[in-house]
N, C-alpha and C positions, 0 to 999 in steps of 0.2 A: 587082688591082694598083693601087697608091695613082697618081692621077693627075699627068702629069708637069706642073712651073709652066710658065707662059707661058714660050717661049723655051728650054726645056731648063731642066737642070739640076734643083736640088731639086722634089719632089715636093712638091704642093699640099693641103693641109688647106685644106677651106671649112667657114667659117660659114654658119649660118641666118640669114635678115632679122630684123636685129635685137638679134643676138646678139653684137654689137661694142664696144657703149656700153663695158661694164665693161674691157674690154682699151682699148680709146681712152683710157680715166683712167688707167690705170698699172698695171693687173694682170697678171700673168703667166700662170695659169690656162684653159683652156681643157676644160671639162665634156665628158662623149660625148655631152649632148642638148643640146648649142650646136652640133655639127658637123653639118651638113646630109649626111646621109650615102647621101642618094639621088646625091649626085653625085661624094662621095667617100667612099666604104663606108671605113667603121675598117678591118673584115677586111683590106683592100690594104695596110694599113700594117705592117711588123715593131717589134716592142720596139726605141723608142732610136733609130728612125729619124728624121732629120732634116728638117723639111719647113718648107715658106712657109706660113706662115697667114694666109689673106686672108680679105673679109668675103664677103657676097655679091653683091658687082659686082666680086669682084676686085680691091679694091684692098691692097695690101699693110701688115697687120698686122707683123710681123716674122718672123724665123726661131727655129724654137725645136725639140723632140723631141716625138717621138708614142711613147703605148704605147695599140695600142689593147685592151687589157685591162684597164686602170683605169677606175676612176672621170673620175678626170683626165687629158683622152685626150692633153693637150698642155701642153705649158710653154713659155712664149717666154723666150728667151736673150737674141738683141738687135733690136732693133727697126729696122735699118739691115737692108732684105731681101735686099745684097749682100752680109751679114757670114756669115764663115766659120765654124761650128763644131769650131776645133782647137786646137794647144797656144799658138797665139798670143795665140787670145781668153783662154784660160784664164791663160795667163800677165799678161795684159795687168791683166786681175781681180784677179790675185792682190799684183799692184803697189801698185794702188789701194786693195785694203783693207788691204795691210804699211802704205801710207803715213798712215792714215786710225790706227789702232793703235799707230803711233811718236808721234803727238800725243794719243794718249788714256792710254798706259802708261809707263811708265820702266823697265818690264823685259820679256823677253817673253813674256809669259804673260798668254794671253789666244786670245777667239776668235777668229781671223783671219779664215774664212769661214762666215757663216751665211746661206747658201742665197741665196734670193731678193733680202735686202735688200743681199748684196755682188754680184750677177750673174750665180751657179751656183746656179739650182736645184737641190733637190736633192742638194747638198754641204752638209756640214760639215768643218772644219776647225777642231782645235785644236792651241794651240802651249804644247811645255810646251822652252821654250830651242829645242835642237835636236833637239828628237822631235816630230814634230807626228802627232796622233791622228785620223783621218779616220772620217767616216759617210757613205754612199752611200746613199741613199732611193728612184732613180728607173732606171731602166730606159735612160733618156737617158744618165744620168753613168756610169752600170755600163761604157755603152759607149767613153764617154769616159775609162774609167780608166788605160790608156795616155798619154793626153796630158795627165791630171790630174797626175801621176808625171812627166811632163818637164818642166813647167811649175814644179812645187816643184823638182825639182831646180836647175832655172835662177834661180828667183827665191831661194830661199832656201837652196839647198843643207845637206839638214840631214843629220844623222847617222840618223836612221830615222822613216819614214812606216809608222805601224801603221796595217793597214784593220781598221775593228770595225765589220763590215758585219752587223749581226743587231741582228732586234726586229719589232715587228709591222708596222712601215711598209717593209721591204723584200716582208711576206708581202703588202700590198696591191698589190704592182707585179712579183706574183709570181717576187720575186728568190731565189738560194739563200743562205742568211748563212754566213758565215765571217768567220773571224782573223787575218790574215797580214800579212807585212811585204810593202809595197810598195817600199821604199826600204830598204838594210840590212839590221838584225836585230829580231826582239821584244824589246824592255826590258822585265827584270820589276819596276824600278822607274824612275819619273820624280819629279822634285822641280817643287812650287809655290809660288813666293811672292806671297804677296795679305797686304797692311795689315803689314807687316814680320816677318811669321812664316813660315816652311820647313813644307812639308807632302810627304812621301813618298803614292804613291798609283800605283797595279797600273793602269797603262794595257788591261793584257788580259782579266783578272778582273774589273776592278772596275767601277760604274754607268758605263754610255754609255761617255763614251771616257776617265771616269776622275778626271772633276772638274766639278763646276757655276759654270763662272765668270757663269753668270747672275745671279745672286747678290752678286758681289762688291760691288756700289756701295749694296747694305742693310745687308751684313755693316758696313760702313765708319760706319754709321750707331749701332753700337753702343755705342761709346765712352762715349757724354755716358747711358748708362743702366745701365749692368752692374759701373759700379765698386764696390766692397765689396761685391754682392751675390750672393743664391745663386742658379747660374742652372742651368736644365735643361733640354737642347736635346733636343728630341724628334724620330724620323728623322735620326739625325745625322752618318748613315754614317760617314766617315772624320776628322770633327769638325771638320768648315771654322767654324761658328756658333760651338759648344762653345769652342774655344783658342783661336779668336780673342777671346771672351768673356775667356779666363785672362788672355792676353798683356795686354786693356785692363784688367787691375784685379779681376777677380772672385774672389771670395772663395772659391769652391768651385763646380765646374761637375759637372754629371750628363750624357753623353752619353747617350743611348738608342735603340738600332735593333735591328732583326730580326735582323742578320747578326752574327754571332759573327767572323764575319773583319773587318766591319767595326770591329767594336767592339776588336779586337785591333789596327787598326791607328790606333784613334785613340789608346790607350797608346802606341804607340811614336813617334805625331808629339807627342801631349802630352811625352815625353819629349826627342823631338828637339829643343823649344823651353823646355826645361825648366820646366815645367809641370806634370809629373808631380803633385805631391803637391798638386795644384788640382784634377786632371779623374779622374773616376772614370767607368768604361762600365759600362753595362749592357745586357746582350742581351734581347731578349722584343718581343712584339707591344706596342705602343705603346698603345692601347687598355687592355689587360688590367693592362699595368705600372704608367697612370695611375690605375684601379682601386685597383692594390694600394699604391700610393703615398699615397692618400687614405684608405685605409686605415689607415696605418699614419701617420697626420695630420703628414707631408713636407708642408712649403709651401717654394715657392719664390718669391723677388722678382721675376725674372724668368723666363719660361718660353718655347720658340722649337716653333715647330711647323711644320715644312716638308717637309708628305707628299710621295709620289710622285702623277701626275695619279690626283685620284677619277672623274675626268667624262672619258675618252677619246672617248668618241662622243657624239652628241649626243641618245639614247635615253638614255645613262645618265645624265643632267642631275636626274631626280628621287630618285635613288637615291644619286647625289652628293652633292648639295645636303645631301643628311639625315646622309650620313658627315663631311661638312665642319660642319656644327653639333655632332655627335657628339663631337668629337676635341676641337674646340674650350672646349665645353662641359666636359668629362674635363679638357685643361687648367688653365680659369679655378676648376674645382675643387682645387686646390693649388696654385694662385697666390695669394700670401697681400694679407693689405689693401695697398692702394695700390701692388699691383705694377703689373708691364709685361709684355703680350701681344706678341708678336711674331709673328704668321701668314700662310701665305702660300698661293697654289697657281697651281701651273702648268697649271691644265688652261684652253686653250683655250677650251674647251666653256662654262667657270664665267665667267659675266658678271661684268668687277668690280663693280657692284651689288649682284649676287647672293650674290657673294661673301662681301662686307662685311655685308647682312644678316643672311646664315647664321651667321655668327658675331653679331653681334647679337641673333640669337633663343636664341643658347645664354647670352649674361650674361641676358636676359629673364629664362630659364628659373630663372636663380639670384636672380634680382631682385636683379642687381648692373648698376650704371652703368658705361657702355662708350664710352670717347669716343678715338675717334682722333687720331694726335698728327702721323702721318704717312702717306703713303699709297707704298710700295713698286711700284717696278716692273723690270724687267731691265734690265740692264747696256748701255754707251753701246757694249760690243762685239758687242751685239746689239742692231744700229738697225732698227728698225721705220718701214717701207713704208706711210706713213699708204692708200694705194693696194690695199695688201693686207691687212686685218685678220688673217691667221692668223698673219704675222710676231710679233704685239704676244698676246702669251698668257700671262706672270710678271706677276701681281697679288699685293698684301696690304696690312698693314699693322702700324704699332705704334699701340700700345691701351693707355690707362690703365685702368686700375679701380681707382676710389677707395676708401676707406673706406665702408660701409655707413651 
């Protein structure tokens, strides 16, 4: 049984000597082999339960959740170790980052909670007007999804709160995934506006919870490069890059992804913004199609490459690294003289150094010159916690290559 805190109430999580420093600078985080578990066994604790985390002489860390079957045996919420975890905190949060989002957007679409750096670990929230699309990660919020639900109802009252609770980070905090409406009904369609273009997109079916607003403030960056020219967005799911590319000027855009549903539904948004007879899809392994592309001696002036993460754990960093030169390298091979590189990747794991190399050994490979013109990163609706590096994970860049 988890030990009760000084004085009653919440149950105590301790640290090991020494094991403080990183929570005292601003981390949320708390490891199974930082918890001194001779004194407060994990076993005592259930999934999601709520406890004080102090150091070891007791003094109070903050209040935050335990699973002790993670990796990450704890999370701190707030650091005030009289603060309550219920629909008030949630609500209070959910205030702070609407108010934080009214001064970064002019409409409302966008992230509204991204975990850690707005004060819900372990939540996501997105807003598409008044459907906001949710992701549960932890064991903690699973248990708080009752008061996550009256919290939006209060702050925002929207017409449907979908949960799109599945992927592999609920399997690490042994959660069961599901699809459902917490608020309302399932929308089979929700509408996007980002850079004055409408985009329809399957909040149930489609990636994550249905749109990458991580992206938006790169996407915005394309303008001053894509006008008259032919561009080719490579992984383009539902063609956020692609018709944005059309709407600023492009002369003829090539969307490309795996998913024939996606690629169906970037026809009918190139339509929606009337674009059609600019954006062309095509379905296939991105890899094989640039192959067949260079084959078939397609250049493009511009070329957009924005896989899903190659590097999800930090074992697969050498086997990464080489798929990320790979693709890149495949790109700049039908990127014609003195085009524009646009690459990017979300995997945490991919150092931006490392990043930027790897694509660098792939123009080596061509003995073409590679010079950065910019250096991309995620959106101001995803603010990163200088405090917690895993916050900060969307790196890239755009890339000249000159003439030979």
């Amino acid at each position: 049984m988890a030990a009760a805190a000084p004085g009653g109430g919440l149950a105590t999580l301790r640290l090991k000597r020494g094991e403080d420093g990183r929570i005292r600078d601003g981390h949320r985080w708390v490891f199974s082999n930082e918890v001194d578990v001779a004194r407060t066994p994990l076993g005592g604790f259930t999934p999601g339960q709520h406890a004080l985390v102090v150091d070891d002489r007791e003094r109070p860390l903050g209040v935050g959740y335990v699973n002790p079957n993670a990796l990450i045996a704890a999370r701190i919420v707030a650091r005030d170790p009289a603060r309550a975890l219920d629909r008030r905190l949630v609500a209070e949060r959910l205030q702070a980052a609407l108010a934080l989002r009214a001064r970064l957007f002019d409409s409302p679409h966008y992230r509204l909670v991204y975990g850690e750096s707005d004060g819900l670990p372990g939540l996501v929230l997105d807003r598409f007007d008044d459907v906001l699309v949710g992701q549960i990660a932890t064991a903690g919020m699973e248990a708080l999804r009752g008061e996550i639900e009256a919290a939006v109802a209060e702050v925002l009252s929207p017409r449907a709160l979908v949960w799109k609770n599945a992927g592999s980070v609920r399997q690490l905090e042994a959660l069961p995934e599901y699809v459902e409406a917490g608020i309302g009904e399932l929308p089979t369609s929700v509408r996007v506006l980002e850079g004055g273009v409408e985009f329809a997109v399957d909040p149930v079916r489609g990636q994550k919870t249905g749109w990458f607003y991580d992206q938006r403030a790169n996407r915005d960056l394309l303008g001053r490069f894509v006008r008259g020219a032919r561009v080719l967005d490579c992984f383009s799911y539902v063609g956020a890059w692609g018709i944005r590319a059309a709407a600023l000027g492009a002369a003829e855009v090539t969307c490309l992804d795996a998913s024939a549903q996606a690629a169906a539904q970037v026809e009918a948004n190139a339509a929606l913004n009337g674009r059609a007879d600019r954006v062309t899809a095509l379905v296939g392994d991105a890899f094989e199609v640039l192959r067949e592309l260079r084959q078939q001696r397609r250049r493009f002036d511009v070329v957009i490459v924005d896989p899903p993460a190659f590097v999800k754990r930090r074992k697969d960093f050498p086997e990464g690294r080489m798929a990320y030169r790979r693709i890149n390298e495949l790109a700049m091979r039908v990127l014609a003289d003195d085009g524009i590189l646009v690459t990017c990747s979300c995997s945490f794991h991919m150092p931006r150094d490392a990043f930027v190399d790897a694509v660098g050994h792939g123009a080596a490979r061509l003995a073409r010159d590679y010079r950065v013109l910019a250096q991309l990163g995620q959106a101001p609706d995803h603010p990163i916690l200088p405090a917690i590096p895993e916050t900060s994970y969307l790196k890239g860049v755009i890339a000249h290559l000159p003439p030979a």
